[in-house]
Biotite code that builds the C-alpha atoms (Angstrom):
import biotite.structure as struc

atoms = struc.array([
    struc.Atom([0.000, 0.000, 0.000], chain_id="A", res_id=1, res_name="UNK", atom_name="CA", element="C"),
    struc.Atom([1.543, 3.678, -0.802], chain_id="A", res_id=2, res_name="UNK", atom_name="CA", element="C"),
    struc.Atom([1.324, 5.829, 2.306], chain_id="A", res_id=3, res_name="UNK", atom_name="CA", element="C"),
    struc.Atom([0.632, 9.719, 1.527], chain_id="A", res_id=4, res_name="UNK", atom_name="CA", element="C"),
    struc.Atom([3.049, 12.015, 2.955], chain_id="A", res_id=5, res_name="UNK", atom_name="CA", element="C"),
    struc.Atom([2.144, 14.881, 4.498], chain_id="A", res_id=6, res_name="UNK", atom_name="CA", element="C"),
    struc.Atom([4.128, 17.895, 5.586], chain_id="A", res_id=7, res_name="UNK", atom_name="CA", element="C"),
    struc.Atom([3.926, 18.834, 9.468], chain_id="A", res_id=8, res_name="UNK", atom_name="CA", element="C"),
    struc.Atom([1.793, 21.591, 10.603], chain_id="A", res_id=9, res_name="UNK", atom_name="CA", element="C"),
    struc.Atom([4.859, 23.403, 11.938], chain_id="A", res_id=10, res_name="UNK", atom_name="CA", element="C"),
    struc.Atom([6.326, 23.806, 8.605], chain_id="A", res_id=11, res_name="UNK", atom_name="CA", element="C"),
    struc.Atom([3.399, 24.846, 6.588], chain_id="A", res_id=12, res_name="UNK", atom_name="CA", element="C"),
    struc.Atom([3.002, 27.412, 9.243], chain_id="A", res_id=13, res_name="UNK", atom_name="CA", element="C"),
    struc.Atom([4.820, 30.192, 7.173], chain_id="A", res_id=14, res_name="UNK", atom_name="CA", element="C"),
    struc.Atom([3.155, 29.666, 3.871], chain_id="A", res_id=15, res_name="UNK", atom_name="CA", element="C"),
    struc.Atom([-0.338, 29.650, 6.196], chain_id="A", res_id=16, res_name="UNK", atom_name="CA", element="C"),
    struc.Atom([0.791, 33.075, 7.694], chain_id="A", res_id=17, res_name="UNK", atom_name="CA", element="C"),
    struc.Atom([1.767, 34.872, 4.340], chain_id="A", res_id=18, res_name="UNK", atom_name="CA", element="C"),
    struc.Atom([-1.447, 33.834, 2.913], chain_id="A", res_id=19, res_name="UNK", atom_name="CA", element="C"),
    struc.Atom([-3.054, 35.441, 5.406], chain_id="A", res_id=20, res_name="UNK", atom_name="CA", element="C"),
    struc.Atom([-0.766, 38.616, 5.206], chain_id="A", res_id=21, res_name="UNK", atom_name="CA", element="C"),
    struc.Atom([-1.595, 39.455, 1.458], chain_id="A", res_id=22, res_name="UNK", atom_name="CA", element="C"),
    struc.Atom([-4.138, 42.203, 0.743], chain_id="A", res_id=23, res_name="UNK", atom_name="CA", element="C"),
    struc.Atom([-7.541, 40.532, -0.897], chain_id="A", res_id=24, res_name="UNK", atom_name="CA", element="C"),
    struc.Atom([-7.241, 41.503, -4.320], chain_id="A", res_id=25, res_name="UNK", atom_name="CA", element="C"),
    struc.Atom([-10.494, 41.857, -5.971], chain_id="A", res_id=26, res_name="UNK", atom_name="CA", element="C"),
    struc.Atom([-11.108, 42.300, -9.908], chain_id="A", res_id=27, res_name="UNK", atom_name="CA", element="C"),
    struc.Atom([-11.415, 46.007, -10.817], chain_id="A", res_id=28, res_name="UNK", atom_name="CA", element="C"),
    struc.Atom([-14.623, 47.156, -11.045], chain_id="A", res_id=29, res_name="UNK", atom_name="CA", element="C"),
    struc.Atom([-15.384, 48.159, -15.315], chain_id="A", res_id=30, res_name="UNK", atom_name="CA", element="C"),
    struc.Atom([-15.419, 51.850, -16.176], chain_id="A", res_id=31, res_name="UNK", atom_name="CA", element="C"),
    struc.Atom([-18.867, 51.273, -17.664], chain_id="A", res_id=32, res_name="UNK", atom_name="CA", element="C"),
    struc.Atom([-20.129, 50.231, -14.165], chain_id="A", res_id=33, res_name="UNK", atom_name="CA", element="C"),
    struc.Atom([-18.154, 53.195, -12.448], chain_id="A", res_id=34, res_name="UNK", atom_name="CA", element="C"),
    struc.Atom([-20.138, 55.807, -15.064], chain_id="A", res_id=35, res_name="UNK", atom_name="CA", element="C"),
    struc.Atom([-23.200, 54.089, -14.053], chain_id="A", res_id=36, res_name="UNK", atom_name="CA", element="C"),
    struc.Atom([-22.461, 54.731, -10.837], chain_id="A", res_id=37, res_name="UNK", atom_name="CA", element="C"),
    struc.Atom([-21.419, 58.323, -10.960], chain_id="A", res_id=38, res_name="UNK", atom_name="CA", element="C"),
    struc.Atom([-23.923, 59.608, -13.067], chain_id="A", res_id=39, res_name="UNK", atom_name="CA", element="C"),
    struc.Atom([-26.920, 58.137, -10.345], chain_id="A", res_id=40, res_name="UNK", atom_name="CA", element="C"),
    struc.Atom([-25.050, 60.196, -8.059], chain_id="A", res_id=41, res_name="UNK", atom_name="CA", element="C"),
    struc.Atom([-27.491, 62.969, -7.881], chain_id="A", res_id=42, res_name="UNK", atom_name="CA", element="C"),
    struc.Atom([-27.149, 64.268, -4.491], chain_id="A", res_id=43, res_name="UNK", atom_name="CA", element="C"),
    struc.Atom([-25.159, 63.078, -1.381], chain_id="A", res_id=44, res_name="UNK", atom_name="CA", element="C"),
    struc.Atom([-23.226, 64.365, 1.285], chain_id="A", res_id=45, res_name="UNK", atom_name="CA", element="C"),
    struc.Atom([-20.057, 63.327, 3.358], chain_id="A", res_id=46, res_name="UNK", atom_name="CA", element="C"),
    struc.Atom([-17.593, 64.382, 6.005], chain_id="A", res_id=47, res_name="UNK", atom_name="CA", element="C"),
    struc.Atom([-14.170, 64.641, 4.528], chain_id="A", res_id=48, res_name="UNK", atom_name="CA", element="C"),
    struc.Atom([-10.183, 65.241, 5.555], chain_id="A", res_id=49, res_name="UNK", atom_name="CA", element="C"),
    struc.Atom([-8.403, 66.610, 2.747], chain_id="A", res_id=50, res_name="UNK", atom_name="CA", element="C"),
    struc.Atom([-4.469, 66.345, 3.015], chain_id="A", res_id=51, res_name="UNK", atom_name="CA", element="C"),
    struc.Atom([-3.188, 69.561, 1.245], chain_id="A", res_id=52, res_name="UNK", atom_name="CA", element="C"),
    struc.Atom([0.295, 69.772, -0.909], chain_id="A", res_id=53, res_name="UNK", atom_name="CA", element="C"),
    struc.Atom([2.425, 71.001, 2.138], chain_id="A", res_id=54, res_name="UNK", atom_name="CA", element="C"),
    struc.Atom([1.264, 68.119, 4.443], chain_id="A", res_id=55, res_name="UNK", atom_name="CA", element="C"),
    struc.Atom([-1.196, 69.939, 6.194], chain_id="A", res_id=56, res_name="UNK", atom_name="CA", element="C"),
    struc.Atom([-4.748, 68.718, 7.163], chain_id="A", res_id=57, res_name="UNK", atom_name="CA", element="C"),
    struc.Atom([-8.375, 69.961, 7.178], chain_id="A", res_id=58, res_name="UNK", atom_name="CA", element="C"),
    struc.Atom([-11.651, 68.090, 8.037], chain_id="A", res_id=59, res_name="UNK", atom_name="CA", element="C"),
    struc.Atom([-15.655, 69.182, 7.449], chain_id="A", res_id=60, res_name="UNK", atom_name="CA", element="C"),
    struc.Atom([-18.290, 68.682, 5.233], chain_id="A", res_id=61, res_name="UNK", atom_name="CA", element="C"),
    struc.Atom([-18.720, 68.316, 1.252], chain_id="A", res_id=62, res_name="UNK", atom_name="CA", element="C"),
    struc.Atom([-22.476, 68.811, -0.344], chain_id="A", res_id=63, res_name="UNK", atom_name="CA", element="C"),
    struc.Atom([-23.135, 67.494, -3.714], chain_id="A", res_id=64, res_name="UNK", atom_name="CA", element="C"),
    struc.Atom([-25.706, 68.198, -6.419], chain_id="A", res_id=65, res_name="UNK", atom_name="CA", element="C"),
    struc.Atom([-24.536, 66.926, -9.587], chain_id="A", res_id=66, res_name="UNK", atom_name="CA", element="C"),
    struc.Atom([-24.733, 68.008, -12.530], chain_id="A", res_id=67, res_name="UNK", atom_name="CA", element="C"),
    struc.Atom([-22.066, 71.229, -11.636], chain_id="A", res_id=68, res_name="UNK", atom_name="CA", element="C"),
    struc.Atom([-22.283, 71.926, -8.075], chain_id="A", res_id=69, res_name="UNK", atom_name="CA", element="C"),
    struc.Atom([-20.755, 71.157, -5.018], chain_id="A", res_id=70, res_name="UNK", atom_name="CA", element="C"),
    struc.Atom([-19.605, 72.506, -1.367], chain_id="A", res_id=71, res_name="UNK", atom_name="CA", element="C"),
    struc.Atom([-17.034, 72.381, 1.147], chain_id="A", res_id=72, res_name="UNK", atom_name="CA", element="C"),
    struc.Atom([-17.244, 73.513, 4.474], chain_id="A", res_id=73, res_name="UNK", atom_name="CA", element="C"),
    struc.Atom([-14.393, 73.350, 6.720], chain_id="A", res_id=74, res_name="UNK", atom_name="CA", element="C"),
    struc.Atom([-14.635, 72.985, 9.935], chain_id="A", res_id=75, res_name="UNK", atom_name="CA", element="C"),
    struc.Atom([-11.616, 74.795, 10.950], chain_id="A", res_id=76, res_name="UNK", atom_name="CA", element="C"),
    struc.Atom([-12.307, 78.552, 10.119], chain_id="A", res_id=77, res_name="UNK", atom_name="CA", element="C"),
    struc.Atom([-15.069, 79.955, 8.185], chain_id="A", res_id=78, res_name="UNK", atom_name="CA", element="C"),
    struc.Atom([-13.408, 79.233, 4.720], chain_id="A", res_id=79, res_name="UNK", atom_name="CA", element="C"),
    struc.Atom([-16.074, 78.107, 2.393], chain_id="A", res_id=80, res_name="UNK", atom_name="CA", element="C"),
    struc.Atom([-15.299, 76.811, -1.231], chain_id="A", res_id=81, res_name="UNK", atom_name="CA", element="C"),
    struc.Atom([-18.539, 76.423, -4.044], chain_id="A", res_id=82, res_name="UNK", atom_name="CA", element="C"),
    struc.Atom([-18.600, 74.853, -7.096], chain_id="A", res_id=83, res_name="UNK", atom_name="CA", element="C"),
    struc.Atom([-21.557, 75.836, -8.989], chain_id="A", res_id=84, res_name="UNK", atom_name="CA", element="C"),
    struc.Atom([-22.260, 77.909, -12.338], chain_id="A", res_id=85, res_name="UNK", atom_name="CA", element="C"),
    struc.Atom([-19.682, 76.897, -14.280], chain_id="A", res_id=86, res_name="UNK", atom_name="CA", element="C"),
    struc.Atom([-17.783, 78.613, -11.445], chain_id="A", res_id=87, res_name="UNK", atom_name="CA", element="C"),
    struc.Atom([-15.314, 77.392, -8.557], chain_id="A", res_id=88, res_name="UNK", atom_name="CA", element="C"),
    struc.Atom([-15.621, 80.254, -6.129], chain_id="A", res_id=89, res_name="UNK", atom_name="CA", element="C"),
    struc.Atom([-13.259, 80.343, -2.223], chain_id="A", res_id=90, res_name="UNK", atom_name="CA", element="C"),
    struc.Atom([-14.543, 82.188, 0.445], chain_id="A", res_id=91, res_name="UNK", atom_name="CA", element="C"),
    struc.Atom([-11.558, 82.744, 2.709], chain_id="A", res_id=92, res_name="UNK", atom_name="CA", element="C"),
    struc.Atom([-11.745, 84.697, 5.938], chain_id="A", res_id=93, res_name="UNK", atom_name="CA", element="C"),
    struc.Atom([-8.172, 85.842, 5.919], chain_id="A", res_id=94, res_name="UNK", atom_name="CA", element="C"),
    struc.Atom([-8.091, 86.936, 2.070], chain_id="A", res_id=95, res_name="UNK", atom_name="CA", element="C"),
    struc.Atom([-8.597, 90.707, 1.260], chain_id="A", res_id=96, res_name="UNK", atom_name="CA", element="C"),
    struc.Atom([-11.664, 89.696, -1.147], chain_id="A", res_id=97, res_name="UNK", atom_name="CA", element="C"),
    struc.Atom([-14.967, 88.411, -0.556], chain_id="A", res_id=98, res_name="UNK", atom_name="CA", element="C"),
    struc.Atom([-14.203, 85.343, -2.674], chain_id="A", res_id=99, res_name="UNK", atom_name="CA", element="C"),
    struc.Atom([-11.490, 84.343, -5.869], chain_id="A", res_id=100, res_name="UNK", atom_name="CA", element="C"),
    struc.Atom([-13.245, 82.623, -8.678], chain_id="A", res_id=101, res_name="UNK", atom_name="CA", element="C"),
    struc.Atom([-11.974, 80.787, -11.855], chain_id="A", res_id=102, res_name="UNK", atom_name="CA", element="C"),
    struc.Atom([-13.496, 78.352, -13.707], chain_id="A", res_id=103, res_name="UNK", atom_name="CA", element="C"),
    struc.Atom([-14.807, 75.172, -12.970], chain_id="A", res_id=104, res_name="UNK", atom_name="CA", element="C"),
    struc.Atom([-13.784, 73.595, -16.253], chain_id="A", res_id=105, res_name="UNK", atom_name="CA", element="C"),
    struc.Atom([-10.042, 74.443, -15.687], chain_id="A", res_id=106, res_name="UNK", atom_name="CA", element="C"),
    struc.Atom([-9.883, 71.720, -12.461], chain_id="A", res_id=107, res_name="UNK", atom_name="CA", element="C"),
    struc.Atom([-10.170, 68.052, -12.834], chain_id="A", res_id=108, res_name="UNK", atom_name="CA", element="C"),
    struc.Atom([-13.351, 67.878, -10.086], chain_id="A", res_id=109, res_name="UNK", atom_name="CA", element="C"),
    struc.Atom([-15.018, 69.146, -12.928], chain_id="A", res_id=110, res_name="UNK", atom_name="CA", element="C"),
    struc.Atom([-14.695, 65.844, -14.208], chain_id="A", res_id=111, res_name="UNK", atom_name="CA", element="C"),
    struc.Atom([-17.331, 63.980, -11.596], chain_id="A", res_id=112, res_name="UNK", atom_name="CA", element="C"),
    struc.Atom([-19.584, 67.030, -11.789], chain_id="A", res_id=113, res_name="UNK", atom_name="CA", element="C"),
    struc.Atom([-20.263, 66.666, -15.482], chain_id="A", res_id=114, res_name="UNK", atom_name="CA", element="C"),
    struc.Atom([-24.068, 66.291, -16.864], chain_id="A", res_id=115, res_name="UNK", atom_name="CA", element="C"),
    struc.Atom([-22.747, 63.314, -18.060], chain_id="A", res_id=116, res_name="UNK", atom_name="CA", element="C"),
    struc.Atom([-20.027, 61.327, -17.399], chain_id="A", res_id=117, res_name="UNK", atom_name="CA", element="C"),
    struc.Atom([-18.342, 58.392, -19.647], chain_id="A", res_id=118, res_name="UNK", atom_name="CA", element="C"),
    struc.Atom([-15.061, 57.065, -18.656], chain_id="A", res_id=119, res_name="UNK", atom_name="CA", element="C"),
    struc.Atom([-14.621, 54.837, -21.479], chain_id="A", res_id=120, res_name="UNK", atom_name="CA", element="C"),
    struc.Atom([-14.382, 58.251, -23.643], chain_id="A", res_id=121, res_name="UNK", atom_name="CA", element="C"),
    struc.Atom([-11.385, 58.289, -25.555], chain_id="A", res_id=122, res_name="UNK", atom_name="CA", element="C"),
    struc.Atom([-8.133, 59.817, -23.766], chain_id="A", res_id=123, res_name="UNK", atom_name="CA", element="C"),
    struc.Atom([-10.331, 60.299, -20.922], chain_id="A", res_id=124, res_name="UNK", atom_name="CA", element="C"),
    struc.Atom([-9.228, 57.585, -18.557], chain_id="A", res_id=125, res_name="UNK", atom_name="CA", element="C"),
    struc.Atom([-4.973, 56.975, -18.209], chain_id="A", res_id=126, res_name="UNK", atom_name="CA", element="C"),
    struc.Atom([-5.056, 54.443, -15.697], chain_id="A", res_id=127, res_name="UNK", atom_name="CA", element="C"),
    struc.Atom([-7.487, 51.958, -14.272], chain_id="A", res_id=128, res_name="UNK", atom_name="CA", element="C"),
    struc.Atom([-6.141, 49.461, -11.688], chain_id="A", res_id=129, res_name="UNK", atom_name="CA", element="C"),
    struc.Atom([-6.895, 47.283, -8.870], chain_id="A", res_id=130, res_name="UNK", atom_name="CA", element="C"),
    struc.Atom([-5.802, 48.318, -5.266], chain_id="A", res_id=131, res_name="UNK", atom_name="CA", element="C"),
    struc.Atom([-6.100, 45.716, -2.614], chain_id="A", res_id=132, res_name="UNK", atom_name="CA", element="C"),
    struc.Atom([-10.101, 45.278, -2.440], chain_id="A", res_id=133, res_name="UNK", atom_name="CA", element="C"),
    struc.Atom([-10.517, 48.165, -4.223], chain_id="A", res_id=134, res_name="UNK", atom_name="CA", element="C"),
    struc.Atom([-10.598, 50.059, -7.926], chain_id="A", res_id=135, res_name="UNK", atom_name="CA", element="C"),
    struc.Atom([-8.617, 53.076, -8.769], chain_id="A", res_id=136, res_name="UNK", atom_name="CA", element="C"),
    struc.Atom([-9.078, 55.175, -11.944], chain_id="A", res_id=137, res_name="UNK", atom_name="CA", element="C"),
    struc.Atom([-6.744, 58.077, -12.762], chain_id="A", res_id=138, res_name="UNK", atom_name="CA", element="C"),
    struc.Atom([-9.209, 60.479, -15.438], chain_id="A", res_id=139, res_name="UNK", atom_name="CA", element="C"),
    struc.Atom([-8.331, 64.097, -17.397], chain_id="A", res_id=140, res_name="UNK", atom_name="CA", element="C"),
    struc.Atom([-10.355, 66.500, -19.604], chain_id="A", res_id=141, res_name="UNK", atom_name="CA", element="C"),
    struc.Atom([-8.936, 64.778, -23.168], chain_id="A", res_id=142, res_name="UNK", atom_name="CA", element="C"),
    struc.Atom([-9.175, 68.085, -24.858], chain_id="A", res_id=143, res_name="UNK", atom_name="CA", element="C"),
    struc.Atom([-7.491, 69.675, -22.251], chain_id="A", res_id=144, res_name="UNK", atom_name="CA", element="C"),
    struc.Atom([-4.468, 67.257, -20.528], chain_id="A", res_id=145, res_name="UNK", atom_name="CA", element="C"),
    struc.Atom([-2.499, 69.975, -19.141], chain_id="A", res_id=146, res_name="UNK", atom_name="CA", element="C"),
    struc.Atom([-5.340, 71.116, -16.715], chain_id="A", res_id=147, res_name="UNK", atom_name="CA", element="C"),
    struc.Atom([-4.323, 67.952, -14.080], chain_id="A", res_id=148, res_name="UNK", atom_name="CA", element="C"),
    struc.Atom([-5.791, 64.664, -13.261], chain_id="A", res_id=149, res_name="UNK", atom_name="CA", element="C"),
    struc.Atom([-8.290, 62.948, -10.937], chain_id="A", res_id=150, res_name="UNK", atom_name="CA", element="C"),
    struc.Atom([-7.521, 59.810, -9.091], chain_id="A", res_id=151, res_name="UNK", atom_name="CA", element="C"),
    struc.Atom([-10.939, 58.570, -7.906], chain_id="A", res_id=152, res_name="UNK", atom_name="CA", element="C"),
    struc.Atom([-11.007, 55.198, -5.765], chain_id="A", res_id=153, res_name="UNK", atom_name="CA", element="C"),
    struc.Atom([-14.194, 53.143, -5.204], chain_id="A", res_id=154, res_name="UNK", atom_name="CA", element="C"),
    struc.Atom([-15.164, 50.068, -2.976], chain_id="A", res_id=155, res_name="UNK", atom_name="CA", element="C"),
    struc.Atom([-17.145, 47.276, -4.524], chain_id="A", res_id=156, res_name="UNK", atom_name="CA", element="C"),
    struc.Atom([-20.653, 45.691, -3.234], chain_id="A", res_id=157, res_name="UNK", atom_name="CA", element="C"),
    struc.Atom([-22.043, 48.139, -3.752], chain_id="A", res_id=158, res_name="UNK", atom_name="CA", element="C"),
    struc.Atom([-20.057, 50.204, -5.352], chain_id="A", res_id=159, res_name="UNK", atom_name="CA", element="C"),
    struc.Atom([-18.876, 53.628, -3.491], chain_id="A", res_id=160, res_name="UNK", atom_name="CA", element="C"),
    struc.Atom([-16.721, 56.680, -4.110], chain_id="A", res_id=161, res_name="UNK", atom_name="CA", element="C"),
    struc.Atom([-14.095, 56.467, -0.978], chain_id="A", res_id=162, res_name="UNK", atom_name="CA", element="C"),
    struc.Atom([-11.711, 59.311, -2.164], chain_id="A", res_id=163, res_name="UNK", atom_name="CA", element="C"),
    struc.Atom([-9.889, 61.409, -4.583], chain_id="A", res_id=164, res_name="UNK", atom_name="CA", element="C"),
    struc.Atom([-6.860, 62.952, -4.923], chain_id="A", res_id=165, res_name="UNK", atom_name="CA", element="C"),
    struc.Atom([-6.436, 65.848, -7.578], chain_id="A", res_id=166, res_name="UNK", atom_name="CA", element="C"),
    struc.Atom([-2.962, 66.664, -9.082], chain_id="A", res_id=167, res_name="UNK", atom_name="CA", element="C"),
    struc.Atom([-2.928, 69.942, -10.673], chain_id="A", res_id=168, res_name="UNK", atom_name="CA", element="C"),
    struc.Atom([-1.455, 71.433, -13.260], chain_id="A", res_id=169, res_name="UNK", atom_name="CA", element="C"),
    struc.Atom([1.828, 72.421, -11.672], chain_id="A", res_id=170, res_name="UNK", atom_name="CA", element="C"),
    struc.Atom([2.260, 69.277, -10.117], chain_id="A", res_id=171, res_name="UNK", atom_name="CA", element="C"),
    struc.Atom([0.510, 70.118, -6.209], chain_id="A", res_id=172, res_name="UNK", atom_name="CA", element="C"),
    struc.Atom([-1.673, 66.844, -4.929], chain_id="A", res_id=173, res_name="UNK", atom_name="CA", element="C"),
    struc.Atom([-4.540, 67.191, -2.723], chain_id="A", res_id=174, res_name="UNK", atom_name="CA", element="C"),
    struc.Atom([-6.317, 64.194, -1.486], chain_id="A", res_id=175, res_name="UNK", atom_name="CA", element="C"),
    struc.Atom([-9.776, 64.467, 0.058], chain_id="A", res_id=176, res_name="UNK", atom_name="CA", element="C"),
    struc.Atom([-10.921, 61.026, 1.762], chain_id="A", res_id=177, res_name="UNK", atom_name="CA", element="C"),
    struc.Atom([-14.778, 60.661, 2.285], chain_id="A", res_id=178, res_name="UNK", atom_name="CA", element="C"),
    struc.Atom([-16.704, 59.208, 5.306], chain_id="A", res_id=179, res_name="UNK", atom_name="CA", element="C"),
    struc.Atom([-19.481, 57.468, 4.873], chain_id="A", res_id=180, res_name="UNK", atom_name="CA", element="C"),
    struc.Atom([-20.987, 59.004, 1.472], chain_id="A", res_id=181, res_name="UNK", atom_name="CA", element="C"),
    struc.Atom([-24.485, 59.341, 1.907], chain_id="A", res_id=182, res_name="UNK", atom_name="CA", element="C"),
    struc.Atom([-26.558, 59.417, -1.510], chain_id="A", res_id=183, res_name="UNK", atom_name="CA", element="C"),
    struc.Atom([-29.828, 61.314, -1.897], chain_id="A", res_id=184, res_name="UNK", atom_name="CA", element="C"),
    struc.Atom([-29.485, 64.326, 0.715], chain_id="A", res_id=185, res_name="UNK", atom_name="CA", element="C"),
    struc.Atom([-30.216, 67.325, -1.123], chain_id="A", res_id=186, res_name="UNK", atom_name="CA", element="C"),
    struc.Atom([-29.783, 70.530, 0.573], chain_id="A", res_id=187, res_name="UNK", atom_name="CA", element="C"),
    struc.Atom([-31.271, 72.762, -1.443], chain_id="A", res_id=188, res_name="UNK", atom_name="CA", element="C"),
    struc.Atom([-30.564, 75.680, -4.296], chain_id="A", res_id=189, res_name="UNK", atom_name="CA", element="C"),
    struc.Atom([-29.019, 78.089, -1.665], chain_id="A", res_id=190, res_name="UNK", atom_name="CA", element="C"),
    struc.Atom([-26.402, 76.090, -0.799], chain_id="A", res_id=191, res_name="UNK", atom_name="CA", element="C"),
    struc.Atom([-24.702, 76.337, -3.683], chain_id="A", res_id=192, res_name="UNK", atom_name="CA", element="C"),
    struc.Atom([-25.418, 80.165, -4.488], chain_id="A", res_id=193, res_name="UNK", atom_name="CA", element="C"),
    struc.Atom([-21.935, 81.596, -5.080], chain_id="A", res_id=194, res_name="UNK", atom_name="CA", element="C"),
    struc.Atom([-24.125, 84.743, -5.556], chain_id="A", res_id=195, res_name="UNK", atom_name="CA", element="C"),
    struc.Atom([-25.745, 84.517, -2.223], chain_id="A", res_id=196, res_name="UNK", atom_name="CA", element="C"),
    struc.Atom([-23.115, 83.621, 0.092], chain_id="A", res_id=197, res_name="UNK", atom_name="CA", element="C"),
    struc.Atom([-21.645, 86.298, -1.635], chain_id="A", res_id=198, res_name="UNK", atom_name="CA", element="C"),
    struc.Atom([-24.336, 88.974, -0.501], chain_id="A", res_id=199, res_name="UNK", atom_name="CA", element="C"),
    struc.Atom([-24.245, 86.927, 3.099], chain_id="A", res_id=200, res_name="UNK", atom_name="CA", element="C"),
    struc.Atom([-21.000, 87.923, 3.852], chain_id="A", res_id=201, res_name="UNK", atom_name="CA", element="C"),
    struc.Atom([-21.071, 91.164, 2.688], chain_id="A", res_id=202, res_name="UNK", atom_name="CA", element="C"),
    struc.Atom([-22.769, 92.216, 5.699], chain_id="A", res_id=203, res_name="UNK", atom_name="CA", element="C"),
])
């Protein structure tokens, strides 16, 4: 009779601990699935920490109202910033000016606050990968490259924005990590009135 040989416990005991080491690698989610999933994104609101360029930190709370708005209020000062109009508008307390505004198309958060969004457009997506248990896609304007990129990363089942970080066009990262994303809060127009909060802190 052949006898099986088996290994003893003691020695298998490394390969059973690295197994259990490695990140759970899951298949990337499709871009076609992650459009889907953006473009029901209607309304929602989170609290976020954003990690600025220099290292520095700031937490509070983002409002969004796709298609073309969104707002961040940080909870450290009074500093305000509104996307909304076409517009990307900064209310800072210490600045000499009520707020600075440029345009919303020149920044790649423009990119998630389109009418519609398609990231299998051509050029549009640059990279597209796996990261542990999640999926990472790195996105641009095509017709504009040199205006910076968006990393968004989602978690599967179902399928959630997490975080983003923005690179922009001279380099600078900023990374703003979401808490518990919560679809279908809608605060209203006034929220997102650059023109009102304007007039608000006039007086």
């Amino acid at each position: 009779m052949i006898q099986m040989r088996f290994a003893p416990v003691a020695a298998l005991l490394p390969v059973l601990m690295l197994a259990l080491a490695a990140p759970a690698w899951a298949e990337k989610i499709p871009l076609a699935q992650l459009s889907a999933y953006l473009n029901g994104l209607t309304t929602a609101e989170a609290a976020f920490t954003q990690v600025n360029a220099d290292g520095s930190k700031s937490t509070g709370k983002l409002y969004l109202k796709r298609p073309g708005r969104m707002r961040f209020e940080y909870s450290d000062d009074d500093t305000l910033v509104l996307a909304s109009g076409g517009q990307v508008a900064i209310f800072d307390p210490k600045s000499n000016q009520i707020a600075e505004q440029y345009p919303l198309k020149r920044t790649p958060l423009n990119l998630i606050l389109a009418d519609r969004i398609d990231l299998a457009q051509a050029r549009m997506v640059v990279g597209h990968e796996a990261e542990g248990a999640n999926t990472a896609v790195v996105a641009q304007d095509p017709q504009n490259p040199d205006y910076g990129t968006i990393r968004l990363v989602f978690s599967a089942n179902p399928v959630t924005l997490r975080r983003w970080v923005i690179t922009d066009d001279t380099g600078a990262k900023t990374v703003v990590i979401l808490d518990q994303l919560k679809p279908g809060v809608d605060p209203g127009p006034l929220m997102f009135s650059i023109v009102a909060e304007t007039e608000a802190r006039k007086n």
